[in-house]
mmCIF file as Biopython writes it, N, C-alpha, C and O atoms, coordinates in Angstrom:
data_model
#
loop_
_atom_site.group_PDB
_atom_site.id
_atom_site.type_symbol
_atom_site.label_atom_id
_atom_site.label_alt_id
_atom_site.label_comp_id
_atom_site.label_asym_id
_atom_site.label_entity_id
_atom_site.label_seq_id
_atom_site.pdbx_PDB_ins_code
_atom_site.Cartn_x
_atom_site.Cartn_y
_atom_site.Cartn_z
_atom_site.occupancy
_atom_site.B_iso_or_equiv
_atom_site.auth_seq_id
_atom_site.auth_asym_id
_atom_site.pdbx_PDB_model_num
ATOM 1   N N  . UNK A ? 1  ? 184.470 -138.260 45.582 1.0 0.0 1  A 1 
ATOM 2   C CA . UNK A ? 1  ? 183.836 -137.125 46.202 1.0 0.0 1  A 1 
ATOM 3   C C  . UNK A ? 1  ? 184.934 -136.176 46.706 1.0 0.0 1  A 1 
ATOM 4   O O  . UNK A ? 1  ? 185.696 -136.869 47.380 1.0 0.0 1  A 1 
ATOM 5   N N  . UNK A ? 2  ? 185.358 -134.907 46.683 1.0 0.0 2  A 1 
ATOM 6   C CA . UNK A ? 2  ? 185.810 -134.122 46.908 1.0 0.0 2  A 1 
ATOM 7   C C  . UNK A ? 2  ? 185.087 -132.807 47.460 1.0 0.0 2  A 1 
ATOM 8   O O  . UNK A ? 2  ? 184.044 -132.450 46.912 1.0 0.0 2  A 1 
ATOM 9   N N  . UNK A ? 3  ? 185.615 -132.071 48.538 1.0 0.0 3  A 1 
ATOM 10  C CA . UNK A ? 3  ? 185.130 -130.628 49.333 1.0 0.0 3  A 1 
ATOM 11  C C  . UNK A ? 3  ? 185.911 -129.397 48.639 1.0 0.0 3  A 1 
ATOM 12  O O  . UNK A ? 3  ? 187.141 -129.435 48.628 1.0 0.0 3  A 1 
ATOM 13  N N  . UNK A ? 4  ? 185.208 -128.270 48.041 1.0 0.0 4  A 1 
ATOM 14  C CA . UNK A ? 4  ? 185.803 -127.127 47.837 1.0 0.0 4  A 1 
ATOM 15  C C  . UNK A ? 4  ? 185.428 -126.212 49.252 1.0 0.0 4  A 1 
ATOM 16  O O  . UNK A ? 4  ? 184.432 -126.235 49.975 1.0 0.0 4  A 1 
ATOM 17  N N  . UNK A ? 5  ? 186.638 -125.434 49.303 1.0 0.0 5  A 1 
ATOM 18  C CA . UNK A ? 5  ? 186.203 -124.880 50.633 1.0 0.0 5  A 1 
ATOM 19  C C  . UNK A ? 5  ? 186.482 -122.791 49.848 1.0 0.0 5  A 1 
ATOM 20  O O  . UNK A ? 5  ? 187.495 -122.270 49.382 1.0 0.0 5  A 1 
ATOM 21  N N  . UNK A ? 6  ? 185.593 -122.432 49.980 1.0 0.0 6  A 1 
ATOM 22  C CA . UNK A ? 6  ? 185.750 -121.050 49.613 1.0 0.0 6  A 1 
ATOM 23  C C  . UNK A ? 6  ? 185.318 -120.104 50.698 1.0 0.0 6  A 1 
ATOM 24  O O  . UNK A ? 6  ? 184.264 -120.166 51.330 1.0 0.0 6  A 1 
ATOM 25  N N  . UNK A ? 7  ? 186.170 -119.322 50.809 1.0 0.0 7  A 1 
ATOM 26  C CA . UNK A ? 7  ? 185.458 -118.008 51.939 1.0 0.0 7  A 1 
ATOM 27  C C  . UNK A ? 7  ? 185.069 -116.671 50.990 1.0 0.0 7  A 1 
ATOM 28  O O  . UNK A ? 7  ? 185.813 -116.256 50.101 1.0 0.0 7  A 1 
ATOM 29  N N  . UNK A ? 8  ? 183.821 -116.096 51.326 1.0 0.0 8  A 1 
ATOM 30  C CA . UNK A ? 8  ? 182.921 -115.696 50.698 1.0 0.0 8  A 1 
ATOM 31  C C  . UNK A ? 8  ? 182.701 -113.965 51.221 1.0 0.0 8  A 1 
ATOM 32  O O  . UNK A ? 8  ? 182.695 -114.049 52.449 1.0 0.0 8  A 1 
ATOM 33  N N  . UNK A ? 9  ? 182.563 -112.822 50.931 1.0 0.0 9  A 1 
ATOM 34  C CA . UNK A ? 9  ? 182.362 -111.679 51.557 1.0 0.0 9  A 1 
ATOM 35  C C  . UNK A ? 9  ? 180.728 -111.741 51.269 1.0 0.0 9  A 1 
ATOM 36  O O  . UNK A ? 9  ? 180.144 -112.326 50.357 1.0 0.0 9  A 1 
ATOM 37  N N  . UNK A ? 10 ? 180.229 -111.005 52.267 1.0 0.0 10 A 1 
ATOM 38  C CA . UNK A ? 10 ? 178.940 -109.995 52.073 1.0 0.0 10 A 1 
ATOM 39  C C  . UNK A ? 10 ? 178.084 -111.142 52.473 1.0 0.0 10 A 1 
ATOM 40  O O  . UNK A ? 10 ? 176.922 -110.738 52.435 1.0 0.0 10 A 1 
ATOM 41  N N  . UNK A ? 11 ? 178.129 -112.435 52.853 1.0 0.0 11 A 1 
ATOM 42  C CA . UNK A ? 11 ? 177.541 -112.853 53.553 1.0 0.0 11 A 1 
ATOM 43  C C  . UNK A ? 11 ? 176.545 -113.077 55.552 1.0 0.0 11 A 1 
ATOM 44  O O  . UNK A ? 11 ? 176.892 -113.762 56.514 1.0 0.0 11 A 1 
ATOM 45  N N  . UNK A ? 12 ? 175.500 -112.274 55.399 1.0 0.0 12 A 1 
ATOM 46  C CA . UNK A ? 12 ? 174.824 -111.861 56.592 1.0 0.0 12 A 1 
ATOM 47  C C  . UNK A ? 12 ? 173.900 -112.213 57.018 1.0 0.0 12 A 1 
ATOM 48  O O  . UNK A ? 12 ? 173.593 -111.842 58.151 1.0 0.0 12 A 1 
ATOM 49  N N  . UNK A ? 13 ? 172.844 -113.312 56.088 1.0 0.0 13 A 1 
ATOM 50  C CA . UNK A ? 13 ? 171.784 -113.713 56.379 1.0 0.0 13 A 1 
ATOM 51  C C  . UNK A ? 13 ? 171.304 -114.912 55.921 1.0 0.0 13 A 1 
ATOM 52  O O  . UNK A ? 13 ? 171.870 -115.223 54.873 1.0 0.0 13 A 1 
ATOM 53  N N  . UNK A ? 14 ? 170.437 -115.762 56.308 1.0 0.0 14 A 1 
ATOM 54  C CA . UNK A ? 14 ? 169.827 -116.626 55.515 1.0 0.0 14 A 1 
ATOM 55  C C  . UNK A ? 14 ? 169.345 -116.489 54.354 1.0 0.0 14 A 1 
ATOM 56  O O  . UNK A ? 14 ? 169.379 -117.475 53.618 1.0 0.0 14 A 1 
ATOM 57  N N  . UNK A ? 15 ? 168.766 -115.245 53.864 1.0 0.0 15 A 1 
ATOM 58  C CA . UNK A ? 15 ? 168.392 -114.724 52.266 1.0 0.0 15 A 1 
ATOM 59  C C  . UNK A ? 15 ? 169.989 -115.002 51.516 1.0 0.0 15 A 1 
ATOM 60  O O  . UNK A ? 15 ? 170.061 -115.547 50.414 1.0 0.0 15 A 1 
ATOM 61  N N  . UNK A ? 16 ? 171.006 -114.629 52.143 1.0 0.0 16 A 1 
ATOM 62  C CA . UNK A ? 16 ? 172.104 -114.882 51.221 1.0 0.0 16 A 1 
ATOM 63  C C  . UNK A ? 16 ? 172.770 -116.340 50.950 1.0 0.0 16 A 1 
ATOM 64  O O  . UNK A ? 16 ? 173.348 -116.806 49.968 1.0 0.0 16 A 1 
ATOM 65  N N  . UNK A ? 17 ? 172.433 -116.892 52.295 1.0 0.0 17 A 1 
ATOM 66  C CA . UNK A ? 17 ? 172.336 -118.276 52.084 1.0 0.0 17 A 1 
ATOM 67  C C  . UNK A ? 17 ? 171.859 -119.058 50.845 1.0 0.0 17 A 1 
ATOM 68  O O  . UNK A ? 17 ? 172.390 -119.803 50.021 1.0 0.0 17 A 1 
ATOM 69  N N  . UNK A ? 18 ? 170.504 -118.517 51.092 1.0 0.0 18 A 1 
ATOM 70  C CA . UNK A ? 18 ? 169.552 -119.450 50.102 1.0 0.0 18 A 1 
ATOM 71  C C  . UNK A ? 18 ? 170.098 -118.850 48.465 1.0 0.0 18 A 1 
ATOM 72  O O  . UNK A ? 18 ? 170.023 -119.495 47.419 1.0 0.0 18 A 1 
ATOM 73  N N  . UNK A ? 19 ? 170.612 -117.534 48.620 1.0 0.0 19 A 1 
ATOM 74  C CA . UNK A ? 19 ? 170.701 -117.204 46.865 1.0 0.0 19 A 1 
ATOM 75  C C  . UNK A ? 19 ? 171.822 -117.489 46.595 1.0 0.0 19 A 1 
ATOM 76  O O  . UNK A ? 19 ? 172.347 -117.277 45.502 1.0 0.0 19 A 1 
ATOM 77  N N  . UNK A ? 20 ? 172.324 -117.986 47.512 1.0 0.0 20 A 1 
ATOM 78  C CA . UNK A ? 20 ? 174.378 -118.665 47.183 1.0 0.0 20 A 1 
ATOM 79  C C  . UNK A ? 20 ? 173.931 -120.397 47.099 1.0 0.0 20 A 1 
ATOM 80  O O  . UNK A ? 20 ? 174.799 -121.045 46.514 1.0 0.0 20 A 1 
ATOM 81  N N  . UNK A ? 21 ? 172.659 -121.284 47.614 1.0 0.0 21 A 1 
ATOM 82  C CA . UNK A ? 21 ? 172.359 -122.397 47.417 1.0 0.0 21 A 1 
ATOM 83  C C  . UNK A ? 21 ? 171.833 -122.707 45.720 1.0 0.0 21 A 1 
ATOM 84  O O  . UNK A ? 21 ? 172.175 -123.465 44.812 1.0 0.0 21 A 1 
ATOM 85  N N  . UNK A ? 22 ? 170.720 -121.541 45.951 1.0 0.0 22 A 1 
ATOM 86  C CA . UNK A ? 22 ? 170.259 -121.314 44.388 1.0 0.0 22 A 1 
ATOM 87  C C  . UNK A ? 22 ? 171.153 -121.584 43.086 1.0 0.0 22 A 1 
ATOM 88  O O  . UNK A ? 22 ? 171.405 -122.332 42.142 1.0 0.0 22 A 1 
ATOM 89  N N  . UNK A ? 23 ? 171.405 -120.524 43.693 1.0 0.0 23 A 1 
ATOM 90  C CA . UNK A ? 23 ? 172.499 -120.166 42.212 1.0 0.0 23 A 1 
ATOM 91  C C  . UNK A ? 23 ? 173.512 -121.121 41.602 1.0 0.0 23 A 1 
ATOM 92  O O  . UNK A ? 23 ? 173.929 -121.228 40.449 1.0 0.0 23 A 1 
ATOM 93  N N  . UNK A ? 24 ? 173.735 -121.665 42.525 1.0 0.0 24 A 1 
ATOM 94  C CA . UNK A ? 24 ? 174.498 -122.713 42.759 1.0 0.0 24 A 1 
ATOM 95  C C  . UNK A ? 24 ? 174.394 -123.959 42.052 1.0 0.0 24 A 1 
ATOM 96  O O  . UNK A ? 24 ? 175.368 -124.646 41.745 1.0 0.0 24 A 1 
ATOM 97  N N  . UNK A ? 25 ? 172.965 -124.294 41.749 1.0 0.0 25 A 1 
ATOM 98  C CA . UNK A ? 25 ? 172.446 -125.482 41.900 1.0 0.0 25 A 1 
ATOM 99  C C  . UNK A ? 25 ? 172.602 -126.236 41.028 1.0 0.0 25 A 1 
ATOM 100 O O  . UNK A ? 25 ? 172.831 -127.445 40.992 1.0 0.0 25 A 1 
ATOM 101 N N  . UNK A ? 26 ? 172.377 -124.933 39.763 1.0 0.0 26 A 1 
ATOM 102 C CA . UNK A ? 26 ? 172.763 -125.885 38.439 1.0 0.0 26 A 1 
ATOM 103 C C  . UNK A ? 26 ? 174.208 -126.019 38.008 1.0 0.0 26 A 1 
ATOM 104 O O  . UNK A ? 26 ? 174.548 -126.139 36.831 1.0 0.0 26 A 1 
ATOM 105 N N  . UNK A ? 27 ? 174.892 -125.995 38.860 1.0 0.0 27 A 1 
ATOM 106 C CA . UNK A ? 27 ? 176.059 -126.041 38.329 1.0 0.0 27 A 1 
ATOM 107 C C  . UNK A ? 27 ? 176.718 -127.828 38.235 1.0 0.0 27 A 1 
ATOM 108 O O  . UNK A ? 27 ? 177.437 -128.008 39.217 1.0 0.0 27 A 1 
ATOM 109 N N  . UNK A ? 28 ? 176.666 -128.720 37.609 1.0 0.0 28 A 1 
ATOM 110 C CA . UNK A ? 28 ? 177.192 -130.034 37.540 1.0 0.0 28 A 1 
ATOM 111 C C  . UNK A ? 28 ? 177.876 -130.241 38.625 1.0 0.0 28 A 1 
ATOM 112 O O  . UNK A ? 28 ? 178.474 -129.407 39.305 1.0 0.0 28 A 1 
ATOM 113 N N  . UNK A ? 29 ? 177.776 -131.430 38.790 1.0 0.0 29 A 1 
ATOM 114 C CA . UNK A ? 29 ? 178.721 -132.063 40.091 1.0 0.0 29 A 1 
ATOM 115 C C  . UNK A ? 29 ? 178.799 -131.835 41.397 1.0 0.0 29 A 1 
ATOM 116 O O  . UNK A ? 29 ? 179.780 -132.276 41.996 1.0 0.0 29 A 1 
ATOM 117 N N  . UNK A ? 30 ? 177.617 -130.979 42.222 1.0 0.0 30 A 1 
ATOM 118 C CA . UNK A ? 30 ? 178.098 -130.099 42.951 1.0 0.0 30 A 1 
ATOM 119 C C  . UNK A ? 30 ? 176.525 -131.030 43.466 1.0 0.0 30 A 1 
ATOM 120 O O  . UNK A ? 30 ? 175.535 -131.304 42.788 1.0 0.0 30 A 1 
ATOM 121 N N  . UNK A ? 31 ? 176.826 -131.322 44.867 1.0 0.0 31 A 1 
ATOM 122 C CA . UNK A ? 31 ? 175.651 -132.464 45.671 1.0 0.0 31 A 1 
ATOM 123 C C  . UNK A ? 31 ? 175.512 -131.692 47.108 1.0 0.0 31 A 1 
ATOM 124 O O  . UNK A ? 31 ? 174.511 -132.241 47.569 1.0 0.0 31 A 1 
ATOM 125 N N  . UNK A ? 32 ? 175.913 -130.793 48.020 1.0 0.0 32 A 1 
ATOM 126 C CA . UNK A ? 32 ? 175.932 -130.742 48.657 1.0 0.0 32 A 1 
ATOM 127 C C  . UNK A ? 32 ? 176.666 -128.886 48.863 1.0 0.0 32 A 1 
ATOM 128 O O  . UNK A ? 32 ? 177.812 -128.520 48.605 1.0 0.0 32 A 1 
ATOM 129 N N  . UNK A ? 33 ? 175.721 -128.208 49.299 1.0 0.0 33 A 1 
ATOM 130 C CA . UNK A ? 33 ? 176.315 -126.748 49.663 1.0 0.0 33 A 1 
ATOM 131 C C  . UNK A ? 33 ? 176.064 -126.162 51.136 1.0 0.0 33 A 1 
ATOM 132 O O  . UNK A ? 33 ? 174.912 -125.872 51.459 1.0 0.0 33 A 1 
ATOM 133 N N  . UNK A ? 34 ? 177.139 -125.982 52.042 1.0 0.0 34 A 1 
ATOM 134 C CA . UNK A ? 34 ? 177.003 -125.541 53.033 1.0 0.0 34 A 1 
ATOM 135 C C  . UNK A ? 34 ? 178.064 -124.067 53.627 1.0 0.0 34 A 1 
ATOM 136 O O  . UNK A ? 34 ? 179.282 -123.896 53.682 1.0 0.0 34 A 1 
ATOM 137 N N  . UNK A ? 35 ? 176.960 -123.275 53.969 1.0 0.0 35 A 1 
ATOM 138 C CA . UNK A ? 35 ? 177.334 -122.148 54.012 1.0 0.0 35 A 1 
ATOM 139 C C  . UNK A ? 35 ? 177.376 -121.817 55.763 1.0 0.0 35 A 1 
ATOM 140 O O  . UNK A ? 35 ? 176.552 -122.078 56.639 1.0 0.0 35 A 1 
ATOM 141 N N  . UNK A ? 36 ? 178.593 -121.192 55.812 1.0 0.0 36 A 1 
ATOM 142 C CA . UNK A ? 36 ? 178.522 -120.487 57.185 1.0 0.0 36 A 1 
ATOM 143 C C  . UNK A ? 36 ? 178.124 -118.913 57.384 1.0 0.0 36 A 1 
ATOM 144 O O  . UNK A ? 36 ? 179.037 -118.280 56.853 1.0 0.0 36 A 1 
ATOM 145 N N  . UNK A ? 37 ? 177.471 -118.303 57.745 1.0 0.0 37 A 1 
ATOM 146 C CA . UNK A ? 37 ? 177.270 -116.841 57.904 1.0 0.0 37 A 1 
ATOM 147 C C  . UNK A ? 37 ? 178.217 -116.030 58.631 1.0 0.0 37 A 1 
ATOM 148 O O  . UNK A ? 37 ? 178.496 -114.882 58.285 1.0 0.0 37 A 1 
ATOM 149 N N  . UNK A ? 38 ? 179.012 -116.958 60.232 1.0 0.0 38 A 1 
ATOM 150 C CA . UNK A ? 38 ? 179.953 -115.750 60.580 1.0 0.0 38 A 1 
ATOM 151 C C  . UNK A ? 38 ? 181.253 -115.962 60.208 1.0 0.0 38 A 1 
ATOM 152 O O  . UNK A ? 38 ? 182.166 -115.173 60.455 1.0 0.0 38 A 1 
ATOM 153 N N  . UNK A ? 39 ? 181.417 -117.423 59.383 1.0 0.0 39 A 1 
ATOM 154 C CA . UNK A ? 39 ? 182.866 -116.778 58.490 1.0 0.0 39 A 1 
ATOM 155 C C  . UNK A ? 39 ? 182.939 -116.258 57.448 1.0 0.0 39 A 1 
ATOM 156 O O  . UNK A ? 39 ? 183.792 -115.448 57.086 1.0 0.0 39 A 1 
ATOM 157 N N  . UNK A ? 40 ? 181.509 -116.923 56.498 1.0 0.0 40 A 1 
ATOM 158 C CA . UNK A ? 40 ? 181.559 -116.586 55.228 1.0 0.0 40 A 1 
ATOM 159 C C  . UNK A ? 40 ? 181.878 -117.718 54.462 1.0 0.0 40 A 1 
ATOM 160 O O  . UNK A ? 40 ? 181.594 -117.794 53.266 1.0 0.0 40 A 1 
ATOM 161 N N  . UNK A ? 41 ? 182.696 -118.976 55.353 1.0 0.0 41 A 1 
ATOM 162 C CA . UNK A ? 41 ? 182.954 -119.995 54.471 1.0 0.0 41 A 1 
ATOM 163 C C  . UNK A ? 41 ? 181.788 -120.865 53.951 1.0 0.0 41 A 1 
ATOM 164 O O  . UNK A ? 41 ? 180.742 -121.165 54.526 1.0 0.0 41 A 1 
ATOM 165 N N  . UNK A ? 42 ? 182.278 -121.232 52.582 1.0 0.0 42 A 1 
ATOM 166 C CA . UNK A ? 42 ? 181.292 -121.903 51.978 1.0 0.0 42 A 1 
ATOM 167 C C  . UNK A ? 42 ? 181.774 -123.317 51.092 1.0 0.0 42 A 1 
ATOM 168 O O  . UNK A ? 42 ? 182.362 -123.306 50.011 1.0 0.0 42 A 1 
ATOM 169 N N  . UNK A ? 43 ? 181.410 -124.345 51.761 1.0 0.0 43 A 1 
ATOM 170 C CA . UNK A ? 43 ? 181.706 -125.808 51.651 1.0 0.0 43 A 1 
ATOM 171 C C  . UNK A ? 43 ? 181.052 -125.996 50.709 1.0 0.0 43 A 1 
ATOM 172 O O  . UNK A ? 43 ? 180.059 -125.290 50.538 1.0 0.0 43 A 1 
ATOM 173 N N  . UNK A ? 44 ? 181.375 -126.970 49.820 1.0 0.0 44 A 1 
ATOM 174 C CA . UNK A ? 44 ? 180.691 -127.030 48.017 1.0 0.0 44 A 1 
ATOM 175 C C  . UNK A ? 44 ? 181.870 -128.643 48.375 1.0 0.0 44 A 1 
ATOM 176 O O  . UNK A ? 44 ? 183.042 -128.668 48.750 1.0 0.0 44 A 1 
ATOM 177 N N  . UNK A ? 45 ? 180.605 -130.149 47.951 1.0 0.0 45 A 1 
ATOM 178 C CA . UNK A ? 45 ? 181.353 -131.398 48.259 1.0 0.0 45 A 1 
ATOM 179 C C  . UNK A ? 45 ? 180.339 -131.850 46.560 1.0 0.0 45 A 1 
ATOM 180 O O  . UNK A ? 45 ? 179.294 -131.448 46.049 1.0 0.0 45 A 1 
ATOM 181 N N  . UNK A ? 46 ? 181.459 -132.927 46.183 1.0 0.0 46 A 1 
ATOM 182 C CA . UNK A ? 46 ? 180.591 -133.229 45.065 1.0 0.0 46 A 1 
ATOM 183 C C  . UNK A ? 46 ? 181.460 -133.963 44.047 1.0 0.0 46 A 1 
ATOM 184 O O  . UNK A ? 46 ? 182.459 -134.464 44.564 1.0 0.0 46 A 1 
ATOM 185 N N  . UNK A ? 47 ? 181.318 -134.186 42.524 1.0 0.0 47 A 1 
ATOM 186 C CA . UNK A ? 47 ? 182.539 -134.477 41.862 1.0 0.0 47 A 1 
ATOM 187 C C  . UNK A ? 47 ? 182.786 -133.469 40.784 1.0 0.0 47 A 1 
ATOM 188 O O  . UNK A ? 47 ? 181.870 -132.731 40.421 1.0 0.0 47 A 1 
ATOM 189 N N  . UNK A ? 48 ? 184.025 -133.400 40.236 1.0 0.0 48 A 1 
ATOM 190 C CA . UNK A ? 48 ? 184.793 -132.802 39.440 1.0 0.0 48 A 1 
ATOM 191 C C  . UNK A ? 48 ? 184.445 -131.463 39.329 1.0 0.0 48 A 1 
ATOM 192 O O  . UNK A ? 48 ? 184.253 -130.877 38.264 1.0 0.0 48 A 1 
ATOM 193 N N  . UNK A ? 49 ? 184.330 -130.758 40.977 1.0 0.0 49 A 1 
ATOM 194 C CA . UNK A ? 49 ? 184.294 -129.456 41.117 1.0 0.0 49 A 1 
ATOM 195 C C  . UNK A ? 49 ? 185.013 -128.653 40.255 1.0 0.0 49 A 1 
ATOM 196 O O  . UNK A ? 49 ? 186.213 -128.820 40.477 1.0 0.0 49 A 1 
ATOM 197 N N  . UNK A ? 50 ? 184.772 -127.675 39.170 1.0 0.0 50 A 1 
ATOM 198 C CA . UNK A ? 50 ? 185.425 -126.528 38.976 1.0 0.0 50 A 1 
ATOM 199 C C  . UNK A ? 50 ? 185.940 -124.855 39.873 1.0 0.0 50 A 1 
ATOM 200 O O  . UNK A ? 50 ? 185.213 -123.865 39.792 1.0 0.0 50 A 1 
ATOM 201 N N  . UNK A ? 51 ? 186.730 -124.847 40.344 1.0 0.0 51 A 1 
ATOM 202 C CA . UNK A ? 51 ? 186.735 -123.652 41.860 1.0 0.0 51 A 1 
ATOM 203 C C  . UNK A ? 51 ? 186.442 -122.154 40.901 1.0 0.0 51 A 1 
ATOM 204 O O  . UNK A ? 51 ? 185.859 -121.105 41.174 1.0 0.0 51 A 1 
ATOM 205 N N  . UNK A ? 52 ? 187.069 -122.589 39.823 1.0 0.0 52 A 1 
ATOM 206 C CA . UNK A ? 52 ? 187.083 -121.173 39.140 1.0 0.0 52 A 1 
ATOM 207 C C  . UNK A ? 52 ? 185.140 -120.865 38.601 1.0 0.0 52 A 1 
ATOM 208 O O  . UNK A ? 52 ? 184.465 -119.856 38.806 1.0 0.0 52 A 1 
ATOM 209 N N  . UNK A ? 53 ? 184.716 -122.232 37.861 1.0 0.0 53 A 1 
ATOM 210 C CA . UNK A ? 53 ? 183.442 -121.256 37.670 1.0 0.0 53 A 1 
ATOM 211 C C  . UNK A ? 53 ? 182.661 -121.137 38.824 1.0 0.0 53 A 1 
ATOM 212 O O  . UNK A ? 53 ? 181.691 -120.393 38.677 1.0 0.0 53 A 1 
ATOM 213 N N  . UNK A ? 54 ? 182.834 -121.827 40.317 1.0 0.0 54 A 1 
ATOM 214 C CA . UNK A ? 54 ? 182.237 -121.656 41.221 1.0 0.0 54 A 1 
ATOM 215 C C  . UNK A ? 54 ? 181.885 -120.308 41.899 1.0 0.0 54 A 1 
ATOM 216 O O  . UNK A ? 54 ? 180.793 -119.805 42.163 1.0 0.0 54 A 1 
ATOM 217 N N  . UNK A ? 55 ? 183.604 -119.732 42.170 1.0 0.0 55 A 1 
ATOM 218 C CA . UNK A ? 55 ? 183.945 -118.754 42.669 1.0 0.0 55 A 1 
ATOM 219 C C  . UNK A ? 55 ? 183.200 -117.267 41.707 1.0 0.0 55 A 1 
ATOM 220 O O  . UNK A ? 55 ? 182.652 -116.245 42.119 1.0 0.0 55 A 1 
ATOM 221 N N  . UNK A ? 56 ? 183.491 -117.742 40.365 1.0 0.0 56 A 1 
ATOM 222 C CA . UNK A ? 56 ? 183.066 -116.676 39.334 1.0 0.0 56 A 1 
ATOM 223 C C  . UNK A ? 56 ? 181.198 -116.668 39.840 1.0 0.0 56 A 1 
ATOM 224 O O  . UNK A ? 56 ? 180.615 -115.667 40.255 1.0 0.0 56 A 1 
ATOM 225 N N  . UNK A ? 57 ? 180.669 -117.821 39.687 1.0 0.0 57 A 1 
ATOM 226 C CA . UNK A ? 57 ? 179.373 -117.799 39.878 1.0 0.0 57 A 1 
ATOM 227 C C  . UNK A ? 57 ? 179.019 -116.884 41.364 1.0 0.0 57 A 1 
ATOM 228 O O  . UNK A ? 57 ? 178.400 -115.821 41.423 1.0 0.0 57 A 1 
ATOM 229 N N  . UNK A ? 58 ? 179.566 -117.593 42.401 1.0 0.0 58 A 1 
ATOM 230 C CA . UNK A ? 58 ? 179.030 -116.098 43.842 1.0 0.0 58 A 1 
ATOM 231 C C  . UNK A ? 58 ? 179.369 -115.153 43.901 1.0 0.0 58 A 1 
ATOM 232 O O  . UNK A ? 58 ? 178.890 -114.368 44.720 1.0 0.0 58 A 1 
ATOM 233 N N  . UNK A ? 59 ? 180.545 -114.742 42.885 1.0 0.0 59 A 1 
ATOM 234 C CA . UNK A ? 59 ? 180.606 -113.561 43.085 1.0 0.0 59 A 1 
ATOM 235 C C  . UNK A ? 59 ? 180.181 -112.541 42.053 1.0 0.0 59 A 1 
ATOM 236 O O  . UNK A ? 59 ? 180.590 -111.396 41.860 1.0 0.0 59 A 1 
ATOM 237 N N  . UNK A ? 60 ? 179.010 -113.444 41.279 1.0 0.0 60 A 1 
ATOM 238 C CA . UNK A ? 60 ? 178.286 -112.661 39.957 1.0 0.0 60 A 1 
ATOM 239 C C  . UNK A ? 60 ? 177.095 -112.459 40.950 1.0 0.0 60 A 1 
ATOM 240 O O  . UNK A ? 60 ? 176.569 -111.390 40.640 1.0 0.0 60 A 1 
ATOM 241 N N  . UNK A ? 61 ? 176.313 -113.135 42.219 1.0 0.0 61 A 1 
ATOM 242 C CA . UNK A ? 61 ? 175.464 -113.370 43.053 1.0 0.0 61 A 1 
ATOM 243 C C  . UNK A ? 61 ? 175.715 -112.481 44.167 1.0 0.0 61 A 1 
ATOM 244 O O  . UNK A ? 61 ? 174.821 -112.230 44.976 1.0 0.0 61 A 1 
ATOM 245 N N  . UNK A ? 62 ? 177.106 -111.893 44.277 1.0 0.0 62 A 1 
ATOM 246 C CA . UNK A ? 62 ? 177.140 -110.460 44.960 1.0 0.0 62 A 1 
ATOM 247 C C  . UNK A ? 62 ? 178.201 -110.618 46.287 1.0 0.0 62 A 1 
ATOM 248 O O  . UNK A ? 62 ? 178.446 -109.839 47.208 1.0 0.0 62 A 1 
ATOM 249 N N  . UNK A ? 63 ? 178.781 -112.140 45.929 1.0 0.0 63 A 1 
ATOM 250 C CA . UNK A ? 63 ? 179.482 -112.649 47.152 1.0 0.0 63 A 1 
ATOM 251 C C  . UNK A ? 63 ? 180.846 -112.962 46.985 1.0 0.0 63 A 1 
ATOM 252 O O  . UNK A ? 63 ? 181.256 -114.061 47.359 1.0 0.0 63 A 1 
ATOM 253 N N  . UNK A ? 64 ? 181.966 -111.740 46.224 1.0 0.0 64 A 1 
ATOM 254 C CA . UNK A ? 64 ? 183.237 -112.445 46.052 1.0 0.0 64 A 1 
ATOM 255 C C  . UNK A ? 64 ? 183.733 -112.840 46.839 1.0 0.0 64 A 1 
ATOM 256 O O  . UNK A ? 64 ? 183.250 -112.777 47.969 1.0 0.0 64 A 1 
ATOM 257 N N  . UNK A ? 65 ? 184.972 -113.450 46.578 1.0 0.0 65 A 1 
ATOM 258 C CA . UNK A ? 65 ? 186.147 -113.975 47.241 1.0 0.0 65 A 1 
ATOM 259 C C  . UNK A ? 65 ? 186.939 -113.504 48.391 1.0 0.0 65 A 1 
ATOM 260 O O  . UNK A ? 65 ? 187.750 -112.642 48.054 1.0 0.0 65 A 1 
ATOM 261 N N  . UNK A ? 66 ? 186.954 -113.785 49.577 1.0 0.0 66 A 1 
ATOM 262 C CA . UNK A ? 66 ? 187.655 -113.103 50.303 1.0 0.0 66 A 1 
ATOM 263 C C  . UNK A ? 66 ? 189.379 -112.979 50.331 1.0 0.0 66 A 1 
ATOM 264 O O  . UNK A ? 66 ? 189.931 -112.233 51.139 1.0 0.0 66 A 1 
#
């Protein structure tokens, strides 16, 4: 089990929450997504995380990289 830890822009609400959980979901390996709203960080625990299609995925969802 391994934690990706990503900090996230444009994050402000629970609606962005849930469409950064969503989106998320189908992505393999990935068991567990927790999002913070006033940093932006976003915890992704699971196995053989990829960071790159992760990162690519929220920030196709409107939430790049900080």
């Amino acid at each position: 089990m391994e934690t990706l830890e990503i900090f996230a822009q444009n994050i402000k609400c629970m609606g962005c929450v849930n469409n950064i959980k969503t989106g998320l979901a189908d992505i393999p390996g990935i068991e567990r997504i927790e999002v913070d709203i006033e940093t932006g960080k976003v915890s992704i625990t699971g196995t053989s995380l990829q960071k790159n299609i992760i990162t690519e995925k929220i920030a196709v969802l409107g939430y790049p990289e900080q």
